[in-house]
VEXDREN-2710 file (C-alpha; in Angstrom, 1 decimal):
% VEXDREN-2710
k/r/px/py/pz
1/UNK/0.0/0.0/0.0
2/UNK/2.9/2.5/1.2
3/UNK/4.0/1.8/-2.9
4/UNK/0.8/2.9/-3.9
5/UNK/0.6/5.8/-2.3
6/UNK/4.3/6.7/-2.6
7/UNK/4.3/6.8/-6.6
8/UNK/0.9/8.8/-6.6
9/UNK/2.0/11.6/-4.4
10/UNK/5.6/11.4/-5.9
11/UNK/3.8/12.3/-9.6
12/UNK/1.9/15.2/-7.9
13/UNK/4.9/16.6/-6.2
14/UNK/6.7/16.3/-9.7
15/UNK/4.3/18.9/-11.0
16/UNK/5.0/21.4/-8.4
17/UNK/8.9/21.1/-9.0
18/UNK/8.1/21.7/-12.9
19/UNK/5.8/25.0/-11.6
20/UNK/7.2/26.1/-8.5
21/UNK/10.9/25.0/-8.5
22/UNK/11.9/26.1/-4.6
23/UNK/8.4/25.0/-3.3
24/UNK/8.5/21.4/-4.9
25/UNK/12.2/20.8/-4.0
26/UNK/11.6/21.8/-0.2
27/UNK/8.6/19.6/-0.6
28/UNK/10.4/16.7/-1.8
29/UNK/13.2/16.9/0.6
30/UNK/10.4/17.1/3.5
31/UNK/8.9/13.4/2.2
32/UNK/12.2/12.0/1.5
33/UNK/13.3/12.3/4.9
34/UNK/10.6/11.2/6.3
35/UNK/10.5/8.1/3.6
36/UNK/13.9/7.4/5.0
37/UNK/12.8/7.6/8.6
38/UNK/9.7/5.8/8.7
39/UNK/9.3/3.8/6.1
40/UNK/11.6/1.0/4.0
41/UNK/14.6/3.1/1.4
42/UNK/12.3/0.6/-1.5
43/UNK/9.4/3.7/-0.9
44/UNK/11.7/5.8/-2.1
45/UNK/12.2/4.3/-5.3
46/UNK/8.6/4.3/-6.2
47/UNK/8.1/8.1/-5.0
48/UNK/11.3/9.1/-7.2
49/UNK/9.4/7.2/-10.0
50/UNK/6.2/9.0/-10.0
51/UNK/7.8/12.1/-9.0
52/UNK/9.6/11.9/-12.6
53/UNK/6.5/11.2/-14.3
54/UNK/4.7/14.3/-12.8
55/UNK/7.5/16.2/-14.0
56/UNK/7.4/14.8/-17.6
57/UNK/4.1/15.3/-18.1
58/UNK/4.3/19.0/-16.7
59/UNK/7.2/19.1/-19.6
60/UNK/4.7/17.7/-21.8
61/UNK/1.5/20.0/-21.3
62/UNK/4.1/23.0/-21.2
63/UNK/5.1/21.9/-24.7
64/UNK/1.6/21.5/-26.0
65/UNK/0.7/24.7/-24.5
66/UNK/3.6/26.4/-26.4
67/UNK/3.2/24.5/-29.8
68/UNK/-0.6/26.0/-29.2
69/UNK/0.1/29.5/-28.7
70/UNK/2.2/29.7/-31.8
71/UNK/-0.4/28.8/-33.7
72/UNK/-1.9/32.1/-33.6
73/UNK/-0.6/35.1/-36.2
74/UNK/-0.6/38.3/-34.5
75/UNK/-1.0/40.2/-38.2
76/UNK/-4.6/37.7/-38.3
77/UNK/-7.4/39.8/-37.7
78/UNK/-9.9/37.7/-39.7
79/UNK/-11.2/34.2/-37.9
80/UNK/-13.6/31.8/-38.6
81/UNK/-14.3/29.0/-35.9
82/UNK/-16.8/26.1/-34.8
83/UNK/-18.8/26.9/-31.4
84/UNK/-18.0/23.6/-30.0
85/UNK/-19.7/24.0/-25.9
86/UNK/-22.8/25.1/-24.9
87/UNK/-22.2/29.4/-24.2
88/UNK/-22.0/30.5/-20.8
89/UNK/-24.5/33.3/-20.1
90/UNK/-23.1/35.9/-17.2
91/UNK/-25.3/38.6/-16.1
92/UNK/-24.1/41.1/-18.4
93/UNK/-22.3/38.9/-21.6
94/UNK/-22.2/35.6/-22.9
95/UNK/-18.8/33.9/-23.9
96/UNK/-18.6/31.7/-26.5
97/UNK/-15.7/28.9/-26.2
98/UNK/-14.3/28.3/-30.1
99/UNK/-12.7/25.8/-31.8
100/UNK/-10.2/27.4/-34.5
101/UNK/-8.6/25.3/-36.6
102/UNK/-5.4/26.1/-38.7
103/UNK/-3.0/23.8/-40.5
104/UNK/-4.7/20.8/-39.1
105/UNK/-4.4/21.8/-35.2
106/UNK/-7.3/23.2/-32.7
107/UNK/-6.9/25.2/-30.3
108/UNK/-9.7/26.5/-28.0
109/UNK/-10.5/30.4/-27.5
110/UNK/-12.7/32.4/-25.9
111/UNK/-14.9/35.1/-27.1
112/UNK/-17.0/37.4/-24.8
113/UNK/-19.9/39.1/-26.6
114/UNK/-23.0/40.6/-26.0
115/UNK/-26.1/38.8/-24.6
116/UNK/-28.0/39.1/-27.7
117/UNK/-28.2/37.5/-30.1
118/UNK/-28.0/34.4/-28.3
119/UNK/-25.4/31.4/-29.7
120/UNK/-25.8/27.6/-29.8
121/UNK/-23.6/25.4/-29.8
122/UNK/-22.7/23.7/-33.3
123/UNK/-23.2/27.3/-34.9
124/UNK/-20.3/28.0/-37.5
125/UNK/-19.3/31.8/-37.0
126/UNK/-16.5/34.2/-38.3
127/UNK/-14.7/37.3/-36.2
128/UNK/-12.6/40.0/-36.8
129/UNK/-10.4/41.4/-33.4
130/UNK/-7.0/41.7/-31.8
131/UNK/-7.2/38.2/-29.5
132/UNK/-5.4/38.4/-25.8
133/UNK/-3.3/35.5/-24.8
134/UNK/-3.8/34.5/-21.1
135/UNK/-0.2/35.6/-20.2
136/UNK/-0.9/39.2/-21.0
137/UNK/-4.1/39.4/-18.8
138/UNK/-4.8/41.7/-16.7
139/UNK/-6.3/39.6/-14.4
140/UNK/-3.4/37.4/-13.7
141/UNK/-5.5/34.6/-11.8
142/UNK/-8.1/34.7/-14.3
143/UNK/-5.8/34.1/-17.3
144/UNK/-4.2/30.9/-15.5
145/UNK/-7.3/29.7/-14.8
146/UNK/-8.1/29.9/-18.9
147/UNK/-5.1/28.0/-19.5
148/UNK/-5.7/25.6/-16.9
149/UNK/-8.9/24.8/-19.0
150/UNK/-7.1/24.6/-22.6
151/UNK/-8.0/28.3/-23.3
152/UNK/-5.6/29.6/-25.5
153/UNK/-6.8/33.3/-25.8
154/UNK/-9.9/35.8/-25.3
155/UNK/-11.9/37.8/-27.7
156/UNK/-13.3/40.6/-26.1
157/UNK/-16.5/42.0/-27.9
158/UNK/-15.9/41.5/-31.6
159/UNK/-18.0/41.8/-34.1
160/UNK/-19.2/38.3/-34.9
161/UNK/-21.1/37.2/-38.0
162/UNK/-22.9/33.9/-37.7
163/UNK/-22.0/31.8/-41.1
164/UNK/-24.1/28.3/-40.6
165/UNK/-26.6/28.0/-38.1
166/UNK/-26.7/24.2/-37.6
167/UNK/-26.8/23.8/-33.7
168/UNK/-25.8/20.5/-32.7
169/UNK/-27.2/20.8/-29.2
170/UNK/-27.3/17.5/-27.7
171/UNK/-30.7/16.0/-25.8
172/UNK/-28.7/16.6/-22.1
173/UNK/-28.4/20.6/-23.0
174/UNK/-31.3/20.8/-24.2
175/UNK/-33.0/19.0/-21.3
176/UNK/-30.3/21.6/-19.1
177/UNK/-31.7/24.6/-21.3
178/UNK/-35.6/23.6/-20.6
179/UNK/-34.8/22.9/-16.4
180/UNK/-33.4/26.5/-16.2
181/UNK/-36.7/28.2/-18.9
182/UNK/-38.8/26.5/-16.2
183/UNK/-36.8/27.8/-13.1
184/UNK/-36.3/31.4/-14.2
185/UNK/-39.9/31.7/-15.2
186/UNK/-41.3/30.2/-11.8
187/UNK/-38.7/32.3/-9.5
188/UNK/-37.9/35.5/-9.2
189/UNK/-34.2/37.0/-8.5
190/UNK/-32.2/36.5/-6.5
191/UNK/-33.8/33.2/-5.7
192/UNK/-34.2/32.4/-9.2
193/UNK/-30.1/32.5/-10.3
194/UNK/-29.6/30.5/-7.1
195/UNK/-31.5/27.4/-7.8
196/UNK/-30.1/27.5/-11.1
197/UNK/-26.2/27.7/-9.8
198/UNK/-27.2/25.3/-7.3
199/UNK/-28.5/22.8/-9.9
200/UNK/-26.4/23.7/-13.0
201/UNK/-23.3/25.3/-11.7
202/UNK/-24.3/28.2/-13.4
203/UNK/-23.2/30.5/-10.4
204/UNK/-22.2/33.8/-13.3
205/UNK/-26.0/34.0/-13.5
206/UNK/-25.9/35.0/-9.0
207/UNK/-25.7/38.8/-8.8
208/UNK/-22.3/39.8/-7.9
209/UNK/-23.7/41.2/-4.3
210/UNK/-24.9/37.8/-3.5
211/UNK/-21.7/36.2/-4.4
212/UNK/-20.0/38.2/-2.5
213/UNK/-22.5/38.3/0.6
214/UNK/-22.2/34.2/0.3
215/UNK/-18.5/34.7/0.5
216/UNK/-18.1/37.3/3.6
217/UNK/-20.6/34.7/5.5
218/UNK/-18.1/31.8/4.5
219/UNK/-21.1/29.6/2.8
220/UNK/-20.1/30.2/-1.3
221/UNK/-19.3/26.3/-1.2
222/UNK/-22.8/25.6/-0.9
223/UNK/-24.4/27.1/-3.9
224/UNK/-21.4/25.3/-5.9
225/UNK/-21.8/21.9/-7.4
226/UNK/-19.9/19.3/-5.0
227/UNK/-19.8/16.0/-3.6
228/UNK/-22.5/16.8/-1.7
229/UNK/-25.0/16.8/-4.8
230/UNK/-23.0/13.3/-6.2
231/UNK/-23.9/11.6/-3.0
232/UNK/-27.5/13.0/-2.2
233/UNK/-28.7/12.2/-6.1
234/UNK/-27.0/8.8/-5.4
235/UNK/-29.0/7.9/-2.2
236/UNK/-32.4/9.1/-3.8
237/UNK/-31.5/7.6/-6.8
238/UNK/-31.1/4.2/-5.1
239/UNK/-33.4/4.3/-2.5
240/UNK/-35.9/5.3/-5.7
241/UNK/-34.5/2.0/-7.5
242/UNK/-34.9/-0.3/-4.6
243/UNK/-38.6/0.7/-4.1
244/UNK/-39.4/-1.5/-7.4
245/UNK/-37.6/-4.1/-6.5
246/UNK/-34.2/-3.8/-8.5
247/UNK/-31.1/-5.3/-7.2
248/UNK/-28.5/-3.4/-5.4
249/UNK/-25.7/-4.3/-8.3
250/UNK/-28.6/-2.5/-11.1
251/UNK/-29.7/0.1/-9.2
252/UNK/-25.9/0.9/-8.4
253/UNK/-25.3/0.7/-12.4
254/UNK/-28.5/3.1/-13.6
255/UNK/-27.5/5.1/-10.7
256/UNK/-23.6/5.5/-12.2
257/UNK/-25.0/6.2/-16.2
258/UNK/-27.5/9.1/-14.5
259/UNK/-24.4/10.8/-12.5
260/UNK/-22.2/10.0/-15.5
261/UNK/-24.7/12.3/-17.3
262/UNK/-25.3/14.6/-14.9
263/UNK/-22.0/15.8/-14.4
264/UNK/-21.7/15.8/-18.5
265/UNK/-24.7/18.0/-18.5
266/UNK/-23.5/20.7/-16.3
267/UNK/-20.1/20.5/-18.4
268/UNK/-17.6/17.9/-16.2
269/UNK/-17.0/20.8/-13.6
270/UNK/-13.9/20.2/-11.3
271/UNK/-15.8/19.3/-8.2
272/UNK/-18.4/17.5/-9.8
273/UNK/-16.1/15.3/-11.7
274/UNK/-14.0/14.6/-8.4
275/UNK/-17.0/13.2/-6.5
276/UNK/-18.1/11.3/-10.0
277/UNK/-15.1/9.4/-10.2
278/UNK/-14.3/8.4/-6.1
279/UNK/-18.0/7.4/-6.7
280/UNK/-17.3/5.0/-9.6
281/UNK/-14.5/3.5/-8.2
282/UNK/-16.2/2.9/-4.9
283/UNK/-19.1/1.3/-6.0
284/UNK/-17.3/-0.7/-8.9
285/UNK/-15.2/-1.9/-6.1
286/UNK/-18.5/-2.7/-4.4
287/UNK/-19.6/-4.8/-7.3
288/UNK/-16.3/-6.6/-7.8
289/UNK/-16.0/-7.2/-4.1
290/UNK/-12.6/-5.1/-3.6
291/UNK/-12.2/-2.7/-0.7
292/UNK/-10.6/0.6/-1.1
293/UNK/-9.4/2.8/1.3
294/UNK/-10.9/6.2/0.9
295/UNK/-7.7/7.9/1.0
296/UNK/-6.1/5.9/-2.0
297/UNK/-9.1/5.7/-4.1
298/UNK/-9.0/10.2/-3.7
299/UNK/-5.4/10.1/-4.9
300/UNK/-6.3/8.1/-7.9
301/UNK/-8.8/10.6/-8.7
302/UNK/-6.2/13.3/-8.1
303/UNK/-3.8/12.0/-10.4
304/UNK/-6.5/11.1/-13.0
305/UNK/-7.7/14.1/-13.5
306/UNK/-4.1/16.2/-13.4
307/UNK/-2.9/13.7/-15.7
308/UNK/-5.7/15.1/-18.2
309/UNK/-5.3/18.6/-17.2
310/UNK/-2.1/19.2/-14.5
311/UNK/-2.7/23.0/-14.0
312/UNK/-5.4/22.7/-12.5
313/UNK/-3.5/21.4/-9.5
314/UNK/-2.6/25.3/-9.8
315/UNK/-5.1/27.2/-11.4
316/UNK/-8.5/25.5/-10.8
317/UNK/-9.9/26.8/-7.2
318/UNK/-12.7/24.6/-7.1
319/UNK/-10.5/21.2/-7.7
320/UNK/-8.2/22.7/-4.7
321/UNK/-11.1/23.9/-2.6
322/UNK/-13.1/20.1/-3.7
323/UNK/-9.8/17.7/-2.4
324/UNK/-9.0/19.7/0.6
325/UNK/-12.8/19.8/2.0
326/UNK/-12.6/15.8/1.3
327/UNK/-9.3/15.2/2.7
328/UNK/-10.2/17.3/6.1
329/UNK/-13.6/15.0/6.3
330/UNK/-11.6/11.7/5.9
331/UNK/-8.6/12.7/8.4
332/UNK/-9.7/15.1/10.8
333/UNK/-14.5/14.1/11.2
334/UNK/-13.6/11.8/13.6
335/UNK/-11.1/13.9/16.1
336/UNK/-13.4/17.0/15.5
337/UNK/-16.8/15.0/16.6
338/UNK/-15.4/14.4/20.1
339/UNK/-15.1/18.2/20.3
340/UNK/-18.7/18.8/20.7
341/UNK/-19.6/15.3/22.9
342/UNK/-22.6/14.6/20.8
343/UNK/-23.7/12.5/17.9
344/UNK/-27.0/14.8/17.3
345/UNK/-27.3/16.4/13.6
346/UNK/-26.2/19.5/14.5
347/UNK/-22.7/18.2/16.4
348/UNK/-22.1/16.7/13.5
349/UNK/-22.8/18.9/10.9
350/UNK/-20.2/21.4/13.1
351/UNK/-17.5/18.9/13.1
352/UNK/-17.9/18.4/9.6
353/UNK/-17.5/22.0/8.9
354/UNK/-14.8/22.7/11.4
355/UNK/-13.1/19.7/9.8
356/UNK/-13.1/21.0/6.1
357/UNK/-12.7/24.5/7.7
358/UNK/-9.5/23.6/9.1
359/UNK/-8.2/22.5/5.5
360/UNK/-9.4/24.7/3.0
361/UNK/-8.6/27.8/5.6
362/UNK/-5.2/28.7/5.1
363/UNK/-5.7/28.1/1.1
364/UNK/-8.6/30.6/0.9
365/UNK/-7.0/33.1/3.2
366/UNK/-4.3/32.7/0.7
367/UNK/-6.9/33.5/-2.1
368/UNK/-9.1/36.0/-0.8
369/UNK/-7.3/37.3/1.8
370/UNK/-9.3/37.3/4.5
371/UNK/-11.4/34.3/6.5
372/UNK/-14.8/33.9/7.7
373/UNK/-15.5/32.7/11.3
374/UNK/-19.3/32.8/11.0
375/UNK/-18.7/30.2/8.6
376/UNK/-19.5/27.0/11.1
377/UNK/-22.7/29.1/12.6
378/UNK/-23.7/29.6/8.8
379/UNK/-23.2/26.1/7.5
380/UNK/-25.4/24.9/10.6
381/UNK/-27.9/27.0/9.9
382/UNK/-27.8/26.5/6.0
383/UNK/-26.5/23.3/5.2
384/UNK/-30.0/21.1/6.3
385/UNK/-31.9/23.9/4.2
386/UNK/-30.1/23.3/0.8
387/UNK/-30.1/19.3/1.4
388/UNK/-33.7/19.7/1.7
389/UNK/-33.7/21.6/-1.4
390/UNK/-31.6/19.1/-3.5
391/UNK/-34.4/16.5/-2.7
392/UNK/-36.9/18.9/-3.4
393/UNK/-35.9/21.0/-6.6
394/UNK/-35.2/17.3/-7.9
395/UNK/-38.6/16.3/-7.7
396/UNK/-39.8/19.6/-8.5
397/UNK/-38.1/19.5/-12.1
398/UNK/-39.2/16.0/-12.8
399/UNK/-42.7/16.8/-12.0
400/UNK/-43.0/20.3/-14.1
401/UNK/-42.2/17.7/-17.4
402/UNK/-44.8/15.0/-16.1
403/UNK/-47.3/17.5/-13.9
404/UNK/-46.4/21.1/-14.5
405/UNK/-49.1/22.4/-12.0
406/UNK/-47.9/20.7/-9.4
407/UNK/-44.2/21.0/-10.2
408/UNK/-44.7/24.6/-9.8
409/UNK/-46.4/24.9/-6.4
410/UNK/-43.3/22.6/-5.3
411/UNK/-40.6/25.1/-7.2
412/UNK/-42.4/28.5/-4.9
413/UNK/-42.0/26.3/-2.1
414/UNK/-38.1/26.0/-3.2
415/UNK/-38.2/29.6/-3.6
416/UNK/-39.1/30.0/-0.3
417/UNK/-36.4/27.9/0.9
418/UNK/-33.6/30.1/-0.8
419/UNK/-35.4/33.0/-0.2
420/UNK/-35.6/32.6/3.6
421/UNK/-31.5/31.2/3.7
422/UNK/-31.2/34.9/2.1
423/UNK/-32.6/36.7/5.1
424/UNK/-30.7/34.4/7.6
425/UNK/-27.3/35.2/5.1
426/UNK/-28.1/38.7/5.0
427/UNK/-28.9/39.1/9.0
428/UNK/-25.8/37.1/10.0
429/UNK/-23.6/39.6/7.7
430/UNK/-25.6/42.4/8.8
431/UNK/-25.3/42.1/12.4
432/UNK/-22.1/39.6/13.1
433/UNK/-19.3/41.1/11.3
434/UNK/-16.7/38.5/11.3
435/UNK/-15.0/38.4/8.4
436/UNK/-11.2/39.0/8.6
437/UNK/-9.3/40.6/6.0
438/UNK/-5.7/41.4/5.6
439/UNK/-2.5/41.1/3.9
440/UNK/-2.3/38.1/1.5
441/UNK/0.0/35.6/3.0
442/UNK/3.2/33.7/1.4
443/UNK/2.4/30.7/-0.1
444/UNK/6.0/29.7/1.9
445/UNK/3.8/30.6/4.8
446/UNK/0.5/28.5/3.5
447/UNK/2.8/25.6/2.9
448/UNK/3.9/25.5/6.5
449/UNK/0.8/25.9/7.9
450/UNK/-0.1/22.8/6.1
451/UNK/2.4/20.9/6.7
452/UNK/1.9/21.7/10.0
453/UNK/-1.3/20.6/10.1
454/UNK/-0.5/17.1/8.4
455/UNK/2.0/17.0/11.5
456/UNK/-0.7/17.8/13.9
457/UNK/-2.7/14.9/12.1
458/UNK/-0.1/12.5/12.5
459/UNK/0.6/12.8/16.4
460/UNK/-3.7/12.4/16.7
461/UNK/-3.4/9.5/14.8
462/UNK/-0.5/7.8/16.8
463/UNK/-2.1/9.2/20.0
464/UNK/-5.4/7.0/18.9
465/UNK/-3.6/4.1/18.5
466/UNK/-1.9/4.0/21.6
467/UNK/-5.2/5.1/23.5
468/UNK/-6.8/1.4/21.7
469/UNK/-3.4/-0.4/22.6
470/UNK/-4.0/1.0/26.6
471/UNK/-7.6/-0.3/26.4
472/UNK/-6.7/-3.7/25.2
END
């Protein structure tokens, strides 16, 4: 197992020495000392082979990245592409992602336009503009987190003249495009863009005072797809199955193809596609009998889905913010629960924040530069509402296709839902001030804090097992 795990970390380290040279090599020297230390010299070997790996494939992407970016001809002002996703509508613009082809490559760009007319996907259009490469942003953080999503460069508000209009929408957009129709025309706003981030991921549509306010309470994970929304569509789902009598291996196989095109439909978000995949494994374990530890199986998620796309171990918030949450709920639920000497809903619930607090903490105070300590009073009071809503805006949806009168008396009641979570948001801001802001730390500084913290997990862990070895 220690093999396993070696070579999969090892690959994951490699990509930070290819990024950040210093921070990987102090990172490496940290592991290989304490390889030598506590494990057998043969670990080594196999961390030293992924960690080569990670860095060849960093070499690799780099070298993609750059053969890419050539591509483009600064004198080119004239470009005719394929809309090739479904457009993302913000509350002010829509952008269209592109693919351009020239001598017999693609690359991916991005266009921001207008929100009228509205684009489809499949549509055939031509552009004429000066293009931005992601390096020459503005928005520093913004243009990584393009290129960590194979976005080569931005169009900002060219003229655009629609050549074929053949959309090629497929029946999982469409169904996406009617679910949101129904939602914005049942709800009002705020309540309205909500739902639809919640259920979609669409969270541009939210009004930028709500994302913010969501933020400053410390509850902005919520209204983002998750794990969370993976495991309660999974338990419905298969509670749902069970009722007529299926067995547990088919239910467990419907209920994979559904989340397979869920996650498809709301365009194999980060998070989304994390949860997917520890899910897949687990339960394909299940099926074939094989255990997994939870830990392993989120490493092989890790590296699966950096060795598709590696910066977004950089670049990609929500695929930092998604492993960290889940690494603080595997290591540090069960040392947190004795905290609060109770196993009611609420106890746990706290613990479970306070765990992923603890984890994601010193990465978003990194990032935003401040931290919320209403967050653990907030995701008490908020986190039963919105699991009550994913069961219930679920059912809602299904019935406005089969009953639409009564699917809409069920979508006001989810309006009321988010509606009153906006009054207990907007009091808690209002009236308990706690969020800190202040200089943005070192990320030398964010590294020791969390190694720190792995330090901290590892004398709990060695404390537990000689408090079992006392009792025997």
């Amino acid at each position: 197992m220690f093999r396993k795990y070696s070579c999969l970390i090892g690959f994951i380290v490699g990509l930070i020495i290819w990024q950040q040279p210093g921070l990987g090599v102090a990172i490496c020297l940290s592991l290989l000392v304490f390889l030598l230390i506590e494990v057998r010299k043969l670990i080594v070997i196999f961390f030293l082979i992924g960690l080569n790996i990670g860095f060849l494939r960093m070499t690799a992407a780099n070298y993609y990245w750059q053969s890419d970016t050539s591509l483009l001809n600064s004198q080119v002002n004239d470009y005719q592409g394929l809309i090739s996703q479904v457009p993302r509508q913000t509350t002010d613009a829509q952008w269209l992602t592109v693919k351009y082809t020239i001598n017999n490559q693609s690359i991916k760009l991005l266009i921001k336009t207008s929100l009228y007319p509205v684009y489809q996907r499949g549509q055939f259009i031509s552009w004429h503009g000066q293009y931005q490469l992601n390096s020459d942003s503005q928005q520093q953080d913004y243009g990584n987190y393009l290129q960590s999503q194979g976005v080569v460069a931005v169009f900002f508000q060219p003229p655009i003249k629609l050549l074929i209009s053949t959309p090629t929408n497929s029946w999982l957009d469409q169904l996406k495009e009617k679910s949101i129709s129904i939602i914005q025309r049942q709800m009002i706003e705020p309540e309205s863009s909500i739902m639809v981030a919640y259920f979609f991921g669409a969270d541009d549509l939210i009004p930028r005072a709500w994302q913010d306010l969501y933020r400053r309470v410390g509850i902005s994970h919520v209204i983002a797809i998750s794990g969370m929304h993976i495991m309660i569509m999974a338990m419905l789902l298969q509670k749902f199955l069970f009722y007529f009598f299926l067995s547990k291996k088919s239910s467990q196989i419907i209920t994979m193809i559904f989340l397979v095109s869920y996650v498809l439909m709301i365009g194999n978000q980060a998070s989304a596609l994390r949860a997917l995949l520890m899910y897949v494994i687990l339960t394909i374990g299940q099926m074939l009998y094989r255990s997994s530890h939870n830990f392993y199986t989120l490493l092989i998620v890790a590296v699966l889905t950096l060795f598709w796309q590696p910066l977004l171990l950089f670049y990609d918030l929500g695929w930092q913010l998604s492993f960290l949450a889940v690494a603080g709920l595997m290591f540090l639920t069960k040392y947190t629960q004795q905290i609060f000497f109770s196993t009611s809903t609420v106890a746990q619930t706290l613990a479970a924040t306070l765990a992923a607090m603890i984890m994601t903490g010193p990465w978003l105070a990194y990032k935003f530069a401040g931290f919320s300590f209403l967050a653990p009073l907030a995701n008490v009071l908020v986190i039963p509402a919105f699991d009550f809503l994913l069961s219930l805006g679920l059912i809602s949806l299904l019935l406005s296709f089969l009953w639409p009168a009564l699917g809409t008396v069920l979508l006001q009641i989810c309006w009321q839902v988010i509606h009153r979570v906006n009054e207990i948001v907007f009091w808690l801001d209002k009236h308990l001030q706690f969020f800190w802001s202040f200089n943005q730390p070192s990320l030398l500084m964010v590294t020791i804090t969390y190694l720190l913290i792995l330090l901290f997990i590892n004398r709990l862990y060695i404390f537990s097992l000689i408090k079992k070895s006392q009792l025997r």
